[in-house]
C-alpha positions as CSV (number, residue, x, y, z in Angstrom):
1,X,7.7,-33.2,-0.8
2,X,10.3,-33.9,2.6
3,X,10.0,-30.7,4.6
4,X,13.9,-30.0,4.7
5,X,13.6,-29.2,0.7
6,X,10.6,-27.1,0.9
7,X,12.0,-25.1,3.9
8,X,14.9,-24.8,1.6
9,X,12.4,-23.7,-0.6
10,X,10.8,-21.1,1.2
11,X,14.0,-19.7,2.1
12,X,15.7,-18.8,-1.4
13,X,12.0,-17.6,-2.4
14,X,11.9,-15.2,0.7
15,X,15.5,-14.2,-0.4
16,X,14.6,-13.2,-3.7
17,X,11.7,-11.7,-2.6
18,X,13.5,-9.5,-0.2
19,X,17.0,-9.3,-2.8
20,X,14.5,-8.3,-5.8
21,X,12.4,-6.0,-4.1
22,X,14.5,-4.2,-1.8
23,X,17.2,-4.2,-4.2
24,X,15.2,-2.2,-6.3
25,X,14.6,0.5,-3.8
26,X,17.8,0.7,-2.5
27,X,19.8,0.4,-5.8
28,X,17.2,1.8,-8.4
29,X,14.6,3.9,-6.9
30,X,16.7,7.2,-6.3
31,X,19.1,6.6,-9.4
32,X,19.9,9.9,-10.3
33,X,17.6,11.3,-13.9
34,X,17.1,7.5,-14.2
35,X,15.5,6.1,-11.3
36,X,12.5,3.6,-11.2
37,X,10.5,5.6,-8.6
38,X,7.9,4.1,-6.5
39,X,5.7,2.4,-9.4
40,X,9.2,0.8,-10.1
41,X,9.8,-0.3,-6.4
42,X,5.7,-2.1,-6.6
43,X,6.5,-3.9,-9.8
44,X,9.9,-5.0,-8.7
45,X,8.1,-6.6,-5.5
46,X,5.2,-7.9,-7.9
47,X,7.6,-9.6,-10.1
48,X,9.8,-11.2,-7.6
49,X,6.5,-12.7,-6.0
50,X,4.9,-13.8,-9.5
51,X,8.5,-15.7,-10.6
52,X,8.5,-17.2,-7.3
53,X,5.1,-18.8,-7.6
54,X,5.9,-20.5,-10.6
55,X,9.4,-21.9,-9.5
56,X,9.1,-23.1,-6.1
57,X,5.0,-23.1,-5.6
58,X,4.9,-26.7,-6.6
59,X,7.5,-27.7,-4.1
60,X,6.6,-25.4,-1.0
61,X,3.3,-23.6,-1.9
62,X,5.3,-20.2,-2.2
63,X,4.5,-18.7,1.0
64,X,7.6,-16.7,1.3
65,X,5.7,-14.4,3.7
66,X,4.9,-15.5,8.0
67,X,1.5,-13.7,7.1
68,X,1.0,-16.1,4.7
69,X,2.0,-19.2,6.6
70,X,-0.2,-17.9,9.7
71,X,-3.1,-17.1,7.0
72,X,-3.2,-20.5,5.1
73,X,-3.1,-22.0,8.4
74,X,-6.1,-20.5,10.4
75,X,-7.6,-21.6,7.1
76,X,-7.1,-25.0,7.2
77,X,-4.9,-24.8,4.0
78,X,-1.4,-25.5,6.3
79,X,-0.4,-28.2,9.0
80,X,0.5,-26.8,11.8
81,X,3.7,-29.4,12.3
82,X,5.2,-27.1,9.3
83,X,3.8,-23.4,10.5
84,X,7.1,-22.6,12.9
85,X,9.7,-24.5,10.2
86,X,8.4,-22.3,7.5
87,X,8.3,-19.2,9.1
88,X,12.1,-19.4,10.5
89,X,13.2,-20.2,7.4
90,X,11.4,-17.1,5.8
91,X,12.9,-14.7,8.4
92,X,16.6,-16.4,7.7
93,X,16.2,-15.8,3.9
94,X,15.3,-12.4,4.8
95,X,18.5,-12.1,6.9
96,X,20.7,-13.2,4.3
97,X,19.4,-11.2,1.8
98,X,19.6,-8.1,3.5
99,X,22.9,-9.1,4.2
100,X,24.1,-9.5,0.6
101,X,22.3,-6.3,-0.2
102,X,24.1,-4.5,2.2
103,X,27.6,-6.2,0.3
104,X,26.5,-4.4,-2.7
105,X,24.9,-1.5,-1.5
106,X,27.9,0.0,0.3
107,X,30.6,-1.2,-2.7
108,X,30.1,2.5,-4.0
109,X,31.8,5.6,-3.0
110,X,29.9,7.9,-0.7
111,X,27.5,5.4,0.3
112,X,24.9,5.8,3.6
113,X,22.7,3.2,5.0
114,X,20.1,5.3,5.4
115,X,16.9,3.8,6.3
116,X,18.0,1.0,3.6
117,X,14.3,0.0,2.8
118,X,12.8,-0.3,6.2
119,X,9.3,0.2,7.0
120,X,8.1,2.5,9.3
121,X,6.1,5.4,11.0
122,X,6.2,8.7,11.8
123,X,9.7,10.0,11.2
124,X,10.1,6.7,8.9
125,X,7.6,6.5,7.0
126,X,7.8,8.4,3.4
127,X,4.9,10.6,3.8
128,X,5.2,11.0,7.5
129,X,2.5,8.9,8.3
130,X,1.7,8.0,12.0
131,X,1.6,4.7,13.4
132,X,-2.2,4.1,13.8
133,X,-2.1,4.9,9.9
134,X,0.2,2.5,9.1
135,X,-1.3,-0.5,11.9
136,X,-4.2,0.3,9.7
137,X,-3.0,-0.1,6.1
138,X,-1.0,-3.1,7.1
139,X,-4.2,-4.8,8.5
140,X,-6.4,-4.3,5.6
141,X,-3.8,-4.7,3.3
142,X,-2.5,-8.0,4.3
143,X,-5.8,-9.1,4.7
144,X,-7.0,-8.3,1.3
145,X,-3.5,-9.7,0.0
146,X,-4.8,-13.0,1.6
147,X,-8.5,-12.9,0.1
148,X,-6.6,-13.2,-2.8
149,X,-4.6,-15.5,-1.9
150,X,-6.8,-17.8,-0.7
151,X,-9.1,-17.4,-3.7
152,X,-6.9,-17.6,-6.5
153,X,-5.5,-21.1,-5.3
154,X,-8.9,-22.7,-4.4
155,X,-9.9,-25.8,-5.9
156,X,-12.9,-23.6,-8.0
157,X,-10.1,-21.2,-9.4
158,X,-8.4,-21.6,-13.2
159,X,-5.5,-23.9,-12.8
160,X,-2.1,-22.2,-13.4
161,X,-3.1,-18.5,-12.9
162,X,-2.6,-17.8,-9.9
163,X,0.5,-16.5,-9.0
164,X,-0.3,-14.0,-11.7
165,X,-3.3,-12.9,-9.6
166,X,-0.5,-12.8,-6.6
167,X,2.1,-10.8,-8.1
168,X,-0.3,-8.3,-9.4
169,X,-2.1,-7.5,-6.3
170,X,1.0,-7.2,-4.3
171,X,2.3,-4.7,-6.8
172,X,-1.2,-2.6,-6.0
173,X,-0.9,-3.0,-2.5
174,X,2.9,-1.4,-2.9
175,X,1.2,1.0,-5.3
176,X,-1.2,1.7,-2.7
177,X,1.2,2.1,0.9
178,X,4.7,2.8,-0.4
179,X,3.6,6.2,0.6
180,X,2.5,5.2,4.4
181,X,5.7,2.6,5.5
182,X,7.1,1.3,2.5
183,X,4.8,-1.4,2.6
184,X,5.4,-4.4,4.4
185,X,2.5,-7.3,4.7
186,X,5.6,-9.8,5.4
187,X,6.8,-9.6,8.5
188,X,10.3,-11.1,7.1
189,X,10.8,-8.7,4.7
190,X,10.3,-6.0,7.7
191,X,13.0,-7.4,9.7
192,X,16.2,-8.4,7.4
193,X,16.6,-4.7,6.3
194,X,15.6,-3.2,10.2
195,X,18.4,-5.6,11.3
196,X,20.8,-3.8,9.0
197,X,19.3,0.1,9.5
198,X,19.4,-0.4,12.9
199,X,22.5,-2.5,13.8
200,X,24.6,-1.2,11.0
201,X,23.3,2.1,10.5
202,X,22.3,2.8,14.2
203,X,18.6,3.8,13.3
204,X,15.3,3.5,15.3
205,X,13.9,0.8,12.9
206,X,13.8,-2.1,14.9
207,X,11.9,-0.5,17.8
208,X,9.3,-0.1,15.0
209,X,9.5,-3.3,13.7
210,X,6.4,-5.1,16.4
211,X,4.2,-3.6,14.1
212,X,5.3,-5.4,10.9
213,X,4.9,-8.2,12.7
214,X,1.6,-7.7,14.8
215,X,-0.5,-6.1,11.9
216,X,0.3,-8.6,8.5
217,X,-0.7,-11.5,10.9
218,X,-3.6,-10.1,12.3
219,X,-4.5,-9.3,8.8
220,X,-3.7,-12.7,7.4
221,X,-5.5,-14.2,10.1
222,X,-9.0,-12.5,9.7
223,X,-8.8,-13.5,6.2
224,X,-8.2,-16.9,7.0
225,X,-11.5,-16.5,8.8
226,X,-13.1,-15.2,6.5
227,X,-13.0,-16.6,3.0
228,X,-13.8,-20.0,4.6
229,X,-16.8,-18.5,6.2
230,X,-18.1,-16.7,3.3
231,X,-16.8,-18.6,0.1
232,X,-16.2,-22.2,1.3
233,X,-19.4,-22.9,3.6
234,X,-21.2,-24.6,1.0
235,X,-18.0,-26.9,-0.8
């Protein structure tokens, strides 16, 4: 497949992604008697990610995710001609929409940016979480989020299920850290809504936002280690 369509690829996935899941916390979570809650805000980033692997995996591999990119590529999986294409085009669909988010979001009366589904620490993170708490979750999260990755897509695995495998364990690894920094382990999706808190809403997000970048591709990176190490010595 040319590279200009899966970039274009890669870029509406991380869109929806970010749109779908974000969306959700921003429009739905909070929703007075009715909103979705936490759980909601996991699934809604679960089933973004699962619909995305079934349209657009076949044309870009449905990365979506710089972790992802970085991962696949310290494993061999990913050229590294394409690892800087993919990964600009990830943070641009996570840009734009943030962007049209923010057009929705702040079509209704009385509406504050708030910290408009940022991650963070300390004084932005949900529970109050410090930052060597959440460097930590995003680490082992991402890097489990990987393992998965990597194993559900091998050669070995059951053709055609793995982006169920993918969506599912994203929506436990939201399940698992909403709590900590509202879960990141995509350093894209961390910076289209911290452009808007912070620029928009004048908020401390983007000083934050090194560690949603440093921590999912350390993370991804380990794993990319590791599965070949321990699962693919002997193919």
């Amino acid at each position: 497949m040319p590279l200009p369509r899966r970039l274009a690829a890669e870029f509406f996935g991380t869109f929806w992604l970010v749109f779908g899941g974000c969306g959700s916390a921003v429009l739905a979570a909070g929703f007075p008697k009715l909103g979705i809650g936490f759980a909601g805000v996991a699934l809604a980033f679960g089933l973004t990610l699962l619909t995305m692997v079934y349209t657009i995996g076949p044309i870009s591999g449905c990365h979506i995710n710089p972790a992802v990119s970085v991962g696949l590529w310290v494993a061999k999986r990913f050229p590294t001609s394409d690892l800087i294409p993919y990964i600009l085009a990830q943070v641009v669909g996570a840009i734009a929409a943030a962007g049209v988010l923010y057009i929705i979001a702040s079509g209704t009366a009385g509406f504050t940016l708030g910290q408009f589904a940022s991650n963070g620490y300390d004084t932005l993170s949900p529970g109050g979480y410090g930052m060597m708490a959440a460097l930590i979750a995003e680490v082992v999260l991402t890097f489990f989020f990987l393992m998965v990755i990597l194993g559900s897509t091998h050669k070995r695995a059951p053709a055609g299920f793995a982006g169920i495998a993918i969506g599912l364990v994203l929506t436990l690894i939201h399940l698992i850290s909403i709590p900590i920094d509202n879960t990141s382990v995509n350093p894209a999706r961390s910076t289209g809504p911290a452009l808007f808190a912070s620029l928009m809403g004048g908020g401390p997000e983007l000083s934050q936002l090194w560690l949603f970048w440093v921590a999912p591709i350390v993370g991804a990176a380990i794993a990319g280690f590791v599965y070949p190490a321990l699962f693919e010595a002997e193919d």
